[in-house]
N, C-alpha and C positions, 0 to 999 in steps of 0.2 A: 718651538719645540717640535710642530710635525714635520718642520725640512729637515732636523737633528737628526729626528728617528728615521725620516726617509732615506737620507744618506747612510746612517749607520748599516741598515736592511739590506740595501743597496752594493754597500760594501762588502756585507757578509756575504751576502749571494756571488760578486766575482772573487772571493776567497775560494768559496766554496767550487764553482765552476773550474777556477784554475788547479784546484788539486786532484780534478778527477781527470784517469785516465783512462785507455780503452785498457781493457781485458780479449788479449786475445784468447782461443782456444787451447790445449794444450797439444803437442802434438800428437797426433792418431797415426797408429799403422799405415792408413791411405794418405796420409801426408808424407810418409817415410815413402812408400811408393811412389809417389809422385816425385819423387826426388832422385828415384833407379834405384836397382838393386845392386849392394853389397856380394859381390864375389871374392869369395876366398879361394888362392892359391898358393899352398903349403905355409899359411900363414900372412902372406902377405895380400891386402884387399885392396879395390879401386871400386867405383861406384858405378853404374853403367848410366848413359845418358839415359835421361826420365821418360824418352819414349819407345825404349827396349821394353817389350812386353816378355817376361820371362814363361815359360812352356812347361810344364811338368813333365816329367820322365821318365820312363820305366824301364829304357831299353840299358841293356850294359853297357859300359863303357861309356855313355852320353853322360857326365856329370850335371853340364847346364846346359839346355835350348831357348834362346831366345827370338823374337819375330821380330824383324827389324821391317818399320812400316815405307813403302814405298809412295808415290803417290796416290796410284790406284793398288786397289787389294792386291790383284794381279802381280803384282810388281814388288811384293815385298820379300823380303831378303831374311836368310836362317844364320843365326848367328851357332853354332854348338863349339864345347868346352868337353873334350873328349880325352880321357884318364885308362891307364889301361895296367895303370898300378908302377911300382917303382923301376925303370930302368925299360919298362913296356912300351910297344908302341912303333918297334925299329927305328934306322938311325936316319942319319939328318938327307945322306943322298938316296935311299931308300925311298922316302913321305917325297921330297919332290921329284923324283922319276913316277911313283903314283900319282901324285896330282898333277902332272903335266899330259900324266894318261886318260886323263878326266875332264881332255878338251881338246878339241879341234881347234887349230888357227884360221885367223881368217884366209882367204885364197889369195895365195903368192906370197904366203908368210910361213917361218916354221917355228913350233913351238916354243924353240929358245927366243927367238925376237918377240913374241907376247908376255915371256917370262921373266919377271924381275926380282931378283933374292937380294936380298940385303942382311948386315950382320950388326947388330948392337947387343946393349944390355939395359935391362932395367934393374936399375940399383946394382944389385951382385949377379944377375939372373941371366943369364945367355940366351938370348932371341935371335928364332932364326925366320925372317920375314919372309913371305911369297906371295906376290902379286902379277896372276893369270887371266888374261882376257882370251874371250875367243866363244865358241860353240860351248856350252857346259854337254856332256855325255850324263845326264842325269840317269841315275839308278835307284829305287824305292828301296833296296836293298844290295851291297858289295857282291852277292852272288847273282845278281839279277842276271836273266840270260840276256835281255836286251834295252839298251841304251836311249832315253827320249833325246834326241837333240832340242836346246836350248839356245838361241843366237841370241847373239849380241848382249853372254853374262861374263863375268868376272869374279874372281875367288881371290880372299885375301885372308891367306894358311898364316897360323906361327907354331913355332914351336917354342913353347918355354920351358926351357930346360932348368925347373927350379932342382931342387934336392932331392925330394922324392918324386920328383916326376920323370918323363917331362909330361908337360900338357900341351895337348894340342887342337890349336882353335879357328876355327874355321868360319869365316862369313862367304856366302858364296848367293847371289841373286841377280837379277840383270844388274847389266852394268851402269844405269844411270841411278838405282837405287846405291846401291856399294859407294859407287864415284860421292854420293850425295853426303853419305854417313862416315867416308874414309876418315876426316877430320875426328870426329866425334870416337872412333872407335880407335886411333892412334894415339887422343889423347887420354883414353880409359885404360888402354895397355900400358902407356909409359909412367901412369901414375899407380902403379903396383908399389906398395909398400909395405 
């Protein structure tokens, strides 16, 4: 009788064992951020790679600012998401004759061979791609009277001409940062939905 009951005890307890499972937590806000943030444009969202730190904003026209982290501090890279309300913004050869003003090539090169535009869509949406290497001509502000040179960054403009927009988004930091995140930020554009 006490091996009976010892087996029965026995038995009860790997019943009991196998019907527990873990309890994970539920999800928190810091777990949704850890995951990147939810950008909406004109309805359509994509989710930004989980180590885009998003920047709060006050200034007009900046919708979203993002830090995109480089190796060293030094070296990290500004993502902005810039809205300037519907049909705002000027047109598409306009923004790249600007941002090609917005950098020096390197020596024996001229700004069209650093410059590369490309034309697609995401889903319905018209994108107009721009990717600039060279000296960035940084300015703390558009009317600044003088220009910090920056070597050896890269800028990679679009323009999404959704309905009510367009929007226009700008990553621009040295260029082994950019180069590093180009993948990442190609595939958070193209997955607008």
């Amino acid at each position: 009788m006490p091996r009976t009951v010892f087996l029965a005890t026995a038995l009860l307890g790997l019943v009991i064992l196998s019907s527990c499972t873990e309890v994970k937590p539920a999800a928190s806000a810091k777990n949704e951020q850890e995951q990147g943030t939810i950008v909406d444009l004109d309805g359509l969202t994509s989710r930004t790679p989980s180590n885009w730190k998003e920047i709060p904003t006050t200034q007009q026209f900046r919708y979203k600012v993002f830090r995109i982290p480089g190796e060293k501090a030094e070296w990290d890279a500004e993502l902005v998401i810039f809205y300037f309300g519907e049909g705002g913004g000027g047109g598409v050869e306009e923004n790249i004759k600007r941002w090609k003003n917005m950098f020096q090539p390197p020596e024996g090169k001229s700004i069209d061979e650093v410059t590369k535009v490309s034309e697609f869509k995401v889903g319905e949406v018209p994108v107009v791609y721009v990717d600039i290497r060279g000296t960035y001509l940084f300015r703390p502000f558009p009317a600044a009277p003088k220009a910090e040179p920056r070597k050896d960054y890269r800028m990679i403009s679009v323009i999404f001409r959704s309905p009510k927009g367009p929007y226009f988004i700008r990553l621009v930091g040295p260029e082994v940062t950019v180069s590093q995140h180009q993948k990442g930020f190609d595939t958070w554009l193209k997955n607008f939905k």
